[in-house]
N, C-alpha and C positions, 0 to 999 in steps of 0.2 A: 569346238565342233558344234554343239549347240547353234549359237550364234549364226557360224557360216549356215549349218541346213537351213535354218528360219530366214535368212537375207535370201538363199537359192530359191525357197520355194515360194517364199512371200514377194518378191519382188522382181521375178520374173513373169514374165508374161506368155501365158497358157494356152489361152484365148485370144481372138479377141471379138470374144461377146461382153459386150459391160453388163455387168454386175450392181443392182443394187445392194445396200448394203445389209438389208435383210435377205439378201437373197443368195450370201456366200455360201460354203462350202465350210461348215466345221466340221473340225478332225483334230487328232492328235497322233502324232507321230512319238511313240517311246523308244529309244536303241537301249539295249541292255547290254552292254559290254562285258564279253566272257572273258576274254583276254587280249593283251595290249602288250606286245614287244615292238619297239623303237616305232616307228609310224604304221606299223602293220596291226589291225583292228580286227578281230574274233568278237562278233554279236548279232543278235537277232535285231531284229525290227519289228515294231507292234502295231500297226494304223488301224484306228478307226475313223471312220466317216459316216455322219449325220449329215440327214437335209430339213430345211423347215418344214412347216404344214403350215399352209395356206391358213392365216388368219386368225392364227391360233398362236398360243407362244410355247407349242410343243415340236421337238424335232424328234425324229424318227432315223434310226438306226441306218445305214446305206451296206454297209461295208468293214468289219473286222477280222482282222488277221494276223497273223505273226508269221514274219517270214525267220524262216531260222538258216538261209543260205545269204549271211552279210555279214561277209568277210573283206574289209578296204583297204584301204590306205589311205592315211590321212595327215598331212605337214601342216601343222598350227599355220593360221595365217594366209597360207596358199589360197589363190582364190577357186573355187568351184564350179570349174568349167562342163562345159555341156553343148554339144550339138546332135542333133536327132540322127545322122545318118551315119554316127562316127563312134566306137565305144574309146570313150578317153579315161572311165576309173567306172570301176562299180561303185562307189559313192554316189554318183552323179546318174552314170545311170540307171541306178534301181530308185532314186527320188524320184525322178522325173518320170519311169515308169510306174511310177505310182498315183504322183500329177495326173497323168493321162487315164492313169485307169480308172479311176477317181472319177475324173469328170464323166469320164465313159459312162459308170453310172449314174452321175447325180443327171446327164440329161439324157440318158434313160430313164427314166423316175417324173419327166416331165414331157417327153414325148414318145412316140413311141420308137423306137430304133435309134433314138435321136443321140445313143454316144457314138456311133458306127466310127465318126472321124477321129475321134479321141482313142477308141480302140485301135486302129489303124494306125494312130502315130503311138501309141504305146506297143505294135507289131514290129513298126521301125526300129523301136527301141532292144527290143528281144531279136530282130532279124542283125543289126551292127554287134551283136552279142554272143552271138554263136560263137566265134573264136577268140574268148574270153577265155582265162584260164579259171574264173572263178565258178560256183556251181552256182546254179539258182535259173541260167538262161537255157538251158539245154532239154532237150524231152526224154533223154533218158538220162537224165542228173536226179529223176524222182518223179513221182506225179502229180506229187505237191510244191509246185515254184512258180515262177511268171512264166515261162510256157506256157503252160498249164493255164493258169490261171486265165491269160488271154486268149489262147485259143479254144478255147471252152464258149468263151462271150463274142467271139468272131464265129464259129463253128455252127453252122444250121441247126443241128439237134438240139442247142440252147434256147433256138428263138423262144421259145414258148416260157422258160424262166425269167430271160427279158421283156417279153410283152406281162409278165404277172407282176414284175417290177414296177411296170408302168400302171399298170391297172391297179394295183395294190396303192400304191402313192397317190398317184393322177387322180384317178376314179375313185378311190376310195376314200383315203385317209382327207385329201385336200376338199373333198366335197360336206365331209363330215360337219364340219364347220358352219357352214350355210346354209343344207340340203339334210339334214341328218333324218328326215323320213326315208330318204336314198341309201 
């Protein structure tokens, strides 16, 4: 399981902005497995997301969470398919909803509104998910899931947590470096 999530998300393609290589997206991804009958998988999910500062070799905090609605299924070996307009396994897509949300913010954090399309295709992800059986994609499955979560960062009333995102990073933290009378 390991293995496959690290081949899905590391080597598929997200973007396609290139990346210099100071310039990726660290994170870590934890599954804690509750319980585990035959390929049917009970556990939460832990991500955190870091982005760097400008010129400095400090990163700064982007995004932590624990989802506690990741429940899958999963056949040793199977490979881990995925398309954006299609729900084929919650495995697959609460990663890749992740992916996306992910980026949503880190280029938030460098422009201003600048994850809009990242949030959007993580929309896509939550909108083929609605007739899921499992919880985590629905608005009233909780107030705490991807719903949630994305429609919150799509939702007008946030603009102002997203532009402090930006300004807090952008404008502050990355200027500190060079500018630190600013």
């Amino acid at each position: 399981l390991k293995e496959s999530v690290m081949v899905f998300l590391n080597n598929r393609v997200w973007t396609n902005i290139k990346f210099e290589p100071m310039e990726r997206i660290e994170g870590a991804i934890v599954i804690n497995v509750k319980n585990k009958t035959d390929n049917f998988i009970e556990a939460e999910l832990n991500i955190a997301i870091r982005r760097p500062t400008y010129k400095s070799g400090y990163n700064t905090p982007l995004f932590n969470y624990v989802d506690q609605d990741f429940d899958f299924e999963y056949i040793e070996s199977q490979p881990l398919d995925f398309t954006e307009n299609t729900y084929m396994s919650n495995l697959t897509s609460t990663l890749a909803f992740y992916a996306y949300y992910s980026l949503g913010l880190y280029f938030d954090s460098f422009g201003l509104y600048g994850g809009d399309a990242f949030f959007a295709a993580a929309d896509k992800i939550v909108t083929a998910a609605q007739s899921a059986d499992e919880t985590g994609w629905k608005a009233f499955d909780s107030n705490r899931n991807r719903y949630w979560l994305n429609e919150n960062m799509m939702n007008g009333s946030y603009k102002s947590l997203r532009q402090f995102n930006y300004e807090y990073h952008r404008l502050g933290l990355d200027k500190m470096s060079t500018k630190q009378e600013e």
